[in-house]
N, CA, C and O of each residue as an XYZ file, in Angstrom:
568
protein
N      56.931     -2.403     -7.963
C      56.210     -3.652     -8.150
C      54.845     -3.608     -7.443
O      53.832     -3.905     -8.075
N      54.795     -3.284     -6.287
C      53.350     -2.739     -5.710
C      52.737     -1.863     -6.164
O      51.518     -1.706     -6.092
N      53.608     -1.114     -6.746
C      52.619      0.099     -6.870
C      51.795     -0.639     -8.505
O      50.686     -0.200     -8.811
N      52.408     -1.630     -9.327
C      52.036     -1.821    -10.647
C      51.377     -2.894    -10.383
O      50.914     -3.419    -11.396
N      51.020     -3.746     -8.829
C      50.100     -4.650     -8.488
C      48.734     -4.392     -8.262
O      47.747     -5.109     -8.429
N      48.894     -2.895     -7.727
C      47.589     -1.879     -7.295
C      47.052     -1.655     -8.201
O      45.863     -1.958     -8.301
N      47.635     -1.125     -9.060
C      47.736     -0.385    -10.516
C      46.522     -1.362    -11.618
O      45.548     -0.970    -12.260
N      47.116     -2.714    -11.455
C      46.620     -3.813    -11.955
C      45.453     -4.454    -11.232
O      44.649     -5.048    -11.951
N      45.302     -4.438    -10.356
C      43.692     -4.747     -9.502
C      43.249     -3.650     -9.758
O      42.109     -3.657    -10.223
N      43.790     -2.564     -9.610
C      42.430     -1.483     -9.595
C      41.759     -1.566    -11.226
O      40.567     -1.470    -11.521
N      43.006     -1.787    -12.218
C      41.888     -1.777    -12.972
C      41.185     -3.133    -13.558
O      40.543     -3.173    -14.608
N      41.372     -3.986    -12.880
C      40.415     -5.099    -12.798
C      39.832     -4.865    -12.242
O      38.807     -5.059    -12.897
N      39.347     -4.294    -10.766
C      38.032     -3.663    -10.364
C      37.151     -3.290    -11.325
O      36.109     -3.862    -11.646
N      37.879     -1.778    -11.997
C      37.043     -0.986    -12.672
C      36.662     -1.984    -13.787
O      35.557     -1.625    -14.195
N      37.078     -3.075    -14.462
C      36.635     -3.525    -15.221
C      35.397     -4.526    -15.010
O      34.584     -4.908    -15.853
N      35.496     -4.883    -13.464
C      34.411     -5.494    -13.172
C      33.303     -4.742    -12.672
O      32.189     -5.224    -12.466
N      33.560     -3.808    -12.522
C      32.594     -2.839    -12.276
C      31.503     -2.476    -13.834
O      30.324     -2.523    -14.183
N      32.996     -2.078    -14.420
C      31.934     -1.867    -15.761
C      31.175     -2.777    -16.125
O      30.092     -2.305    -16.471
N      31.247     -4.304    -16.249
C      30.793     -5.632    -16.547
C      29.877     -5.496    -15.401
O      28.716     -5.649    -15.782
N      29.971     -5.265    -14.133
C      28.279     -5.370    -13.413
C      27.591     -4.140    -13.746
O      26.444     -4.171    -13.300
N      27.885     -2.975    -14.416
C      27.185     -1.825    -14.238
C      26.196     -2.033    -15.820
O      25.102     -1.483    -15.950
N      26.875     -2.984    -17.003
C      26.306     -3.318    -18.072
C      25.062     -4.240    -17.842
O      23.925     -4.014    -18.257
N      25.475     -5.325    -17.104
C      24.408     -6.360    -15.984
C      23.235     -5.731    -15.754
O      22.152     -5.886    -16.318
N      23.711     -4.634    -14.418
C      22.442     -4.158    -13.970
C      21.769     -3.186    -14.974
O      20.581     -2.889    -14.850
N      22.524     -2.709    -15.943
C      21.486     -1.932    -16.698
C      20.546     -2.704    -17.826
O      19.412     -2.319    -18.111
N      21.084     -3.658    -18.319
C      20.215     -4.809    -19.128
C      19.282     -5.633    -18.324
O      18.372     -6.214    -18.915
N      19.440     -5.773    -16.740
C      18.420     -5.957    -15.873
C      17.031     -5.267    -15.612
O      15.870     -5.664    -15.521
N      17.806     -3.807    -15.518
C      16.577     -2.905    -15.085
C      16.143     -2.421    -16.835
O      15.173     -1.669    -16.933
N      16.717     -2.769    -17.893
C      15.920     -2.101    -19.107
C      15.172     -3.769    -19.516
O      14.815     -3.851    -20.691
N      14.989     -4.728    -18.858
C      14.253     -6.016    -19.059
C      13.091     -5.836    -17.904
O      12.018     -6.401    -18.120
N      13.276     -4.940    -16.471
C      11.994     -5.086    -15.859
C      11.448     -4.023    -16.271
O      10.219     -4.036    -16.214
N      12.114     -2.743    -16.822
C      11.037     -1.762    -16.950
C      10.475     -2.297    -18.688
O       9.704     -1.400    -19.030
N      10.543     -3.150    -19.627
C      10.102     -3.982    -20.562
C       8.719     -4.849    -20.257
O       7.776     -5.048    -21.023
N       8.924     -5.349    -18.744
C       8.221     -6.197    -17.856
C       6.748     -5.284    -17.824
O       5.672     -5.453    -18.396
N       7.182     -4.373    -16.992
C       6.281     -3.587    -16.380
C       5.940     -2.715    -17.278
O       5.346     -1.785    -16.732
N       6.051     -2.561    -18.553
C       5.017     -1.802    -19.495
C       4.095     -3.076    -20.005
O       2.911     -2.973    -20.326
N       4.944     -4.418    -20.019
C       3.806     -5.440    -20.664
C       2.987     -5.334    -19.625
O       1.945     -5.481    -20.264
N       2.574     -5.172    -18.350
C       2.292     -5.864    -17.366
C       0.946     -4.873    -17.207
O      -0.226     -5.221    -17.067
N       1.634     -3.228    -17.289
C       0.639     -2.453    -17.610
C      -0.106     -2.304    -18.403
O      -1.211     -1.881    -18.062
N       0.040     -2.457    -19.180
C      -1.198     -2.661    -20.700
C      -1.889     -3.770    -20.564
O      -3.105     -3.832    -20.742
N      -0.869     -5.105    -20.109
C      -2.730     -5.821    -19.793
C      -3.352     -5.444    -19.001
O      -4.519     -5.838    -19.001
N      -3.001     -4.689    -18.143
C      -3.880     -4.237    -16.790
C      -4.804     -3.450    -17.560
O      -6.005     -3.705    -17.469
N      -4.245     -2.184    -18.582
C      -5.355     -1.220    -18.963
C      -5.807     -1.909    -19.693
O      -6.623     -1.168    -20.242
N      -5.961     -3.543    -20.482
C      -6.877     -3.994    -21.401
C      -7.789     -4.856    -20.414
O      -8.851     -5.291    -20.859
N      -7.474     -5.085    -19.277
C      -8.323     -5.734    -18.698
C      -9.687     -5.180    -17.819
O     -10.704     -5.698    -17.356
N      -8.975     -3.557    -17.883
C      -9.703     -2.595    -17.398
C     -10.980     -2.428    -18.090
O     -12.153     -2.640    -17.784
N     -10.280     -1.911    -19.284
C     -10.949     -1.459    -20.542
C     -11.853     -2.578    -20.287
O     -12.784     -2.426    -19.495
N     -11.536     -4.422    -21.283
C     -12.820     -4.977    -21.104
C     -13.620     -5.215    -19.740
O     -14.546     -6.017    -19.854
N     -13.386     -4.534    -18.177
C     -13.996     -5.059    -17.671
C     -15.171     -3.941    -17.946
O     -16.330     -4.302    -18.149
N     -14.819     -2.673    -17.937
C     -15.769     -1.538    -18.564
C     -16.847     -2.277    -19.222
O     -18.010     -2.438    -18.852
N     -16.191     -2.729    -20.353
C     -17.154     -3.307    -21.199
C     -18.272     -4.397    -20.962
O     -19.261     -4.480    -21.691
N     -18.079     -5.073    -20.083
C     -18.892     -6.037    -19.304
C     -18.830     -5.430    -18.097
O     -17.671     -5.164    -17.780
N     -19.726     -5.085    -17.235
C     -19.632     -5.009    -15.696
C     -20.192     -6.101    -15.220
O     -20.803     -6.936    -15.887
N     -19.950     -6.124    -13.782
C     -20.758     -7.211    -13.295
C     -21.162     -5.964    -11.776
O     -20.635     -4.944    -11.331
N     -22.365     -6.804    -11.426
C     -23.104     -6.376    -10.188
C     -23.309     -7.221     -9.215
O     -23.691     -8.339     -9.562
N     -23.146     -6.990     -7.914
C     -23.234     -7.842     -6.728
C     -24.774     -8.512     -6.866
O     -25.898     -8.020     -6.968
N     -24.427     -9.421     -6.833
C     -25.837    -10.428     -6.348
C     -26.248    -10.323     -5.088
O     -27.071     -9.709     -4.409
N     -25.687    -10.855     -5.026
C     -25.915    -12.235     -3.373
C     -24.453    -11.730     -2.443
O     -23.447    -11.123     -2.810
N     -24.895    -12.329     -0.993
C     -23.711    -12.407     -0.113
C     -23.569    -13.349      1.510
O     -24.047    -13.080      2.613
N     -22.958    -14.174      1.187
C     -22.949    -15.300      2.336
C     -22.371    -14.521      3.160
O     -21.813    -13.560      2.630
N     -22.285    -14.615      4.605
C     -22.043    -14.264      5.762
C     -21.753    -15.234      6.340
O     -22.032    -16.403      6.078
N     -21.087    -14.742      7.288
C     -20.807    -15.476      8.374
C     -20.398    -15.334      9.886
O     -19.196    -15.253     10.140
N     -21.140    -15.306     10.707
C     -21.348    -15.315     12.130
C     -20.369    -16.760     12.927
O     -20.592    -17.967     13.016
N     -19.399    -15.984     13.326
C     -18.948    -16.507     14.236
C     -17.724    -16.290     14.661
O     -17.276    -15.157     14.485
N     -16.811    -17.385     15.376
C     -15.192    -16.974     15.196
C     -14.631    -17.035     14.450
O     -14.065    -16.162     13.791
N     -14.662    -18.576     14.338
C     -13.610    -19.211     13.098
C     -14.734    -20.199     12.473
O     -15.852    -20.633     12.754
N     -13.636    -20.298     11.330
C     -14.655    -21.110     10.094
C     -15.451    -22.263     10.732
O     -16.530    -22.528     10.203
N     -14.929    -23.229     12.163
C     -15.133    -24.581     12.529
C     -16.859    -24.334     12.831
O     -17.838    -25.044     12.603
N     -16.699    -23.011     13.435
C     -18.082    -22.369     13.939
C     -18.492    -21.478     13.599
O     -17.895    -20.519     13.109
N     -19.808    -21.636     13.824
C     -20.631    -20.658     13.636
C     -21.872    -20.479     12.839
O     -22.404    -21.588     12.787
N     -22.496    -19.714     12.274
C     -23.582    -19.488     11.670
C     -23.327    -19.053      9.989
O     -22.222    -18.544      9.800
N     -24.200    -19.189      8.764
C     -24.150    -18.805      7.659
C     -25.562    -18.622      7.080
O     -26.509    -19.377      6.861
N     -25.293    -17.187      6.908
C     -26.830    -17.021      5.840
C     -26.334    -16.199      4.938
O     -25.223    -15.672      4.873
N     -27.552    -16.113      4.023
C     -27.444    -14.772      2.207
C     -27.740    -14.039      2.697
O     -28.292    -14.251      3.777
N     -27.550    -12.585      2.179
C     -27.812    -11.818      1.003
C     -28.557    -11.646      0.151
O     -27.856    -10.809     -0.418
N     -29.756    -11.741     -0.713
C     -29.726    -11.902     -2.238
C     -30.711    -10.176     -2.504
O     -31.652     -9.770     -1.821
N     -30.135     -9.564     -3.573
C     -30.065     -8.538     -4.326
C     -31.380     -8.745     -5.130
O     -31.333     -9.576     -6.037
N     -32.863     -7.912     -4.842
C     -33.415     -7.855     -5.825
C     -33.843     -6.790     -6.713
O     -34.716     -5.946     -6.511
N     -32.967     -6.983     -7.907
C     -32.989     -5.550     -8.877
C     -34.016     -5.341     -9.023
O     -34.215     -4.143     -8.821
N     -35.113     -5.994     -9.355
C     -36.152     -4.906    -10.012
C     -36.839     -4.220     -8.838
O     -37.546     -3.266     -9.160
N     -36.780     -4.484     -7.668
C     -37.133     -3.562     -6.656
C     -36.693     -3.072     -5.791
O     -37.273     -2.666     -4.785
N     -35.145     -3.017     -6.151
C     -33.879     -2.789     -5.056
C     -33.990     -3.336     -3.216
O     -33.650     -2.735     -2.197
N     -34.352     -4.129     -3.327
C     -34.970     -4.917     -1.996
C     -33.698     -5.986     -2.022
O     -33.400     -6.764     -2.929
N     -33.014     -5.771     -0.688
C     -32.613     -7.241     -0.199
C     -33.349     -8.068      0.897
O     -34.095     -7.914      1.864
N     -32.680     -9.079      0.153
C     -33.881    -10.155      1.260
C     -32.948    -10.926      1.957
O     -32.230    -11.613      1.230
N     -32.734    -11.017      3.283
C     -32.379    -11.704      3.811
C     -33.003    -13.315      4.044
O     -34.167    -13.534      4.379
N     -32.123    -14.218      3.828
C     -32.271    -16.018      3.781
C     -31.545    -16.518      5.148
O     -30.315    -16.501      5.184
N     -32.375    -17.013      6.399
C     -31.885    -17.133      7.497
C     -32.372    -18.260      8.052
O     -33.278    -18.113      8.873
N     -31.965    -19.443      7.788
C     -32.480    -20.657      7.751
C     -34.029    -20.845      6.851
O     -34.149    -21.029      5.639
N     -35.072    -20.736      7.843
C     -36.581    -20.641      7.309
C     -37.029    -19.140      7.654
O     -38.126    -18.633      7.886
N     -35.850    -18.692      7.596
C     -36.724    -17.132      8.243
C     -36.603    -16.169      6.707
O     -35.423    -15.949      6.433
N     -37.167    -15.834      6.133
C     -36.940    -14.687      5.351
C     -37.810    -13.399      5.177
O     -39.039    -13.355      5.115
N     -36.631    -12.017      5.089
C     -37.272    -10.755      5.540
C     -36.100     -9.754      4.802
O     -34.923     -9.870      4.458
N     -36.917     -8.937      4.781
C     -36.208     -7.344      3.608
C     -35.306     -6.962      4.514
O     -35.660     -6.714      5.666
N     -33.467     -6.821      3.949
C     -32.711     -5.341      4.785
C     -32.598     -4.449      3.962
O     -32.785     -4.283      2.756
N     -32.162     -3.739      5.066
C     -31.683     -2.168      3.837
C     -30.410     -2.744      3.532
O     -29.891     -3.774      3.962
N     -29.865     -1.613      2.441
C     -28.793     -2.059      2.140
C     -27.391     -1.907      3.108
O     -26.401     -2.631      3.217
N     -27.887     -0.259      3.941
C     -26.816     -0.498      5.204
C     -26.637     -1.193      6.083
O     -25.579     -1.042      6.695
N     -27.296     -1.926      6.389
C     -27.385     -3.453      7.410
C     -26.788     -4.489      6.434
O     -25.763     -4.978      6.909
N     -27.071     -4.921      5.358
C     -26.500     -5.643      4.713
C     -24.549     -5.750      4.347
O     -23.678     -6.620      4.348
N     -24.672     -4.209      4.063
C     -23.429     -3.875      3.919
C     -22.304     -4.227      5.347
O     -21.292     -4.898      5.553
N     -23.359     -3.167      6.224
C     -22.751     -3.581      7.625
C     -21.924     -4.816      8.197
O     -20.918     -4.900      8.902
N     -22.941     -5.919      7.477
C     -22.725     -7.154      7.996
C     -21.164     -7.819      7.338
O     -20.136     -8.227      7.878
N     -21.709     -7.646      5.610
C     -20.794     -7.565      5.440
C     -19.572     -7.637      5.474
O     -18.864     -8.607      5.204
N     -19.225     -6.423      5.868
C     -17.956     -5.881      6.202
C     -17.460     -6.209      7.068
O     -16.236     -6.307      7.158
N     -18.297     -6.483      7.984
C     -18.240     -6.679      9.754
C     -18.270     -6.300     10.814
O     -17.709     -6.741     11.817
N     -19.094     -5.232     10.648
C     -19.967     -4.028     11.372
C     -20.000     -4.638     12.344
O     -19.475     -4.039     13.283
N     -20.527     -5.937     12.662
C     -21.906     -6.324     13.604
C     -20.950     -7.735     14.373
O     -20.533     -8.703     13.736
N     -20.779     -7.523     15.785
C     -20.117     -8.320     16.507
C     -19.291     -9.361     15.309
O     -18.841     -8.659     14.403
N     -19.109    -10.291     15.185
C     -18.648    -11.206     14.671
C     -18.653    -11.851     13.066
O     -18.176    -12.883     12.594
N     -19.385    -10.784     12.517
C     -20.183    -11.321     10.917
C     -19.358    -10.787     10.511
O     -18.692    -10.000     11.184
N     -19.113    -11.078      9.128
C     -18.464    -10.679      7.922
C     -18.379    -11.805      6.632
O     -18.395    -13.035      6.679
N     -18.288    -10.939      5.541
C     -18.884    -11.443      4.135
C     -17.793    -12.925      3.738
O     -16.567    -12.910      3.625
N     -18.625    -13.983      3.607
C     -17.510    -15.397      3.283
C     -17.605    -15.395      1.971
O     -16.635    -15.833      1.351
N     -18.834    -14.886      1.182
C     -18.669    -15.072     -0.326
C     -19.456    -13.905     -0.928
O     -20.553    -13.531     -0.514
N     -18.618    -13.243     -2.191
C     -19.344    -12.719     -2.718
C     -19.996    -12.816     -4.160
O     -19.175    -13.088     -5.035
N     -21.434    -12.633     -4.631
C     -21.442    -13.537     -6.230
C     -21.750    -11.879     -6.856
O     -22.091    -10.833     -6.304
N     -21.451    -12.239     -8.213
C     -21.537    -11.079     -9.118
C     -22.417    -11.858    -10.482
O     -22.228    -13.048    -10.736
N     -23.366    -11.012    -11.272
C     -24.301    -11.285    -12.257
C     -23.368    -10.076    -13.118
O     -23.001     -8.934    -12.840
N     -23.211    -10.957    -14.273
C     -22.860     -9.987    -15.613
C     -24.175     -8.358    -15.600
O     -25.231     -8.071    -15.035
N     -23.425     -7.853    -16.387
C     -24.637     -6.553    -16.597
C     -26.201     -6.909    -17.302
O     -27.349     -6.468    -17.241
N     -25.559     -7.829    -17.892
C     -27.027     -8.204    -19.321
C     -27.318     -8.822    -18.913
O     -28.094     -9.242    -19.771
N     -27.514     -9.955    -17.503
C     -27.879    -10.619    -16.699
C     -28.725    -10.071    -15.990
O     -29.902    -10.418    -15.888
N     -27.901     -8.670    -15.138
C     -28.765     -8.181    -14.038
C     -29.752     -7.091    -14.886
O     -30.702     -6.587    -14.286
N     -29.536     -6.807    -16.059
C     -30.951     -6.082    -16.889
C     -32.149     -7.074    -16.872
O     -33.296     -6.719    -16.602
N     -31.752     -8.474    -17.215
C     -33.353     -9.726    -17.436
C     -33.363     -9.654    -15.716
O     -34.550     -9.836    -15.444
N     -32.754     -9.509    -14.670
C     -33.177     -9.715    -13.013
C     -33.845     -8.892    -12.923
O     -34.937     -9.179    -12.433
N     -33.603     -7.339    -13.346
C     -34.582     -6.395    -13.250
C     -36.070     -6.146    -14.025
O     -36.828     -5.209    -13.776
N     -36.192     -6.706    -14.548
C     -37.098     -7.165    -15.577
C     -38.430     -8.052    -14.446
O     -39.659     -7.983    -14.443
N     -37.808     -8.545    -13.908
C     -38.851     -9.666    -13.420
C     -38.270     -9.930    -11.857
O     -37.136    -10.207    -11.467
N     -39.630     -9.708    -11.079
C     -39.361     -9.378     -9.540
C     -39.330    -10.975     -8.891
O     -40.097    -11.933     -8.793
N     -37.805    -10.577     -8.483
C     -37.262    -11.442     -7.224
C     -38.432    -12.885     -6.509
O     -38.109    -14.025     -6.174
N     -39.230    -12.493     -6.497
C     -40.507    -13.073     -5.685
C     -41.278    -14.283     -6.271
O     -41.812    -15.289     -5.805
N     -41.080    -13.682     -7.633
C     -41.636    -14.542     -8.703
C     -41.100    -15.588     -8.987
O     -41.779    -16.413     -9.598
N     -39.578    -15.937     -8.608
C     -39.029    -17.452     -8.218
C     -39.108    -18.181     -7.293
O     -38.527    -19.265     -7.232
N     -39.898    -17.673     -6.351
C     -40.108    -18.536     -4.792
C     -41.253    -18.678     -4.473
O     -42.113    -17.843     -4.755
N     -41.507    -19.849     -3.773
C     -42.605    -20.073     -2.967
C     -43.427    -18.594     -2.660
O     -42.817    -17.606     -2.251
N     -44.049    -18.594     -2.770
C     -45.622    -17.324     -1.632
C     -45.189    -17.217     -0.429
O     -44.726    -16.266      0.202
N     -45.449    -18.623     -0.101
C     -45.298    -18.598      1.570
C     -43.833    -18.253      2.328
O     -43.638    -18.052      3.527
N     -42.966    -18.255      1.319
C     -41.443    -17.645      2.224
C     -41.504    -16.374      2.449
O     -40.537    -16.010      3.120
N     -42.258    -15.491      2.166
C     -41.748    -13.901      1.664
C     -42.912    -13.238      2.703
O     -44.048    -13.615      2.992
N     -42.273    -12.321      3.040
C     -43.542    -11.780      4.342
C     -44.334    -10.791      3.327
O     -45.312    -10.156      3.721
C-alpha cells in the first residue's frame, strides 16, 4: 500500500513537472518572440536615426552642488566657424571645444552638463551657412 502511495505521488510529481516544464517553455518561446520584436525596432530606429542625424547645439551647465544652488550658463555651437561661444551672464567669449567638453562632463570642480540641445542635420547645414554672429547684437561678441 505504500509502496503504491509513492508509486502514485511520484507520478503526480512527474506529471506536474511535465505541466511546469510545458509552462516554462511557452514562457521563454513568448520572451525570446519579445526580444526579436524589441530588436528590430531598435535596428529600425537605428536605421532612421542614420537617416536624420542630429548635432549638438548648445549646452547648459551647471556650477555648483545641488540643483537649489549654484550657477548656470551655455554653450552655443557655431557651425559655420566651429567656434563656441560661451554665454555667462553679460560676459561673452570663444572656448575650445576641450574646455567646453571638460565642463561638460565635469572636468572642472563642480560643473557638469544640465541640458543638452541637438539641431536636425538639415538644420545644422542652413547654421553653417550663415555665421553665428549675425544673430546678435555687435556689442556682445569680443
Amino acid at each position: 500500500m505504500v509502496r503504491e502511495e509513492k508509486a502514485e505521488d511520484l507520478e503526480n510529481l512527474l506529471s506536474l513537472l511535465h505541466a511546469q516544464r510545458e509552462s516554462v517553455k511557452t514562457k521563454v518561446s513568448s520572451l525570446k518572440a519579445e526580444i526579436k520584436d524589441i530588436s528590430d525596432k531598435l535596428d529600425t530606429a537605428f536605421i532612421q536615426q542614420k537617416e536624420c542625424p542630429y548635432h549638438l547645439h548648445a549646452i547648459i551647465v551647471h556650477d555648483g552642488q545641488d540643483a537649489v544652488s549654484g550657477h548656470y550658463y551655455s554653450f552655443v555651437h557655431d557651425k559655420s566657424s566651429e567656434i563656441w561661444w560661451r554665454f555667462n551672464d553679460h560676459s561673452v567669449s570663444q572656448e575650445t571645444e576641450e574646455i567646453v567638453m571638460q565642463e561638460a562632463i565635469g572636468g572642472f570642480n563642480q560643473k557638469c552638463a544640465y541640458s543638452l540641445m541637438y539641431v536636425k542635420g538639415v538644420i545644422a547645414e542652413q547654421l553653417q551657412k550663415t555665421p553665428f554672429t549675425s544673430y546678435c547684437k555687435s556689442e556682445t561678441f569680443p
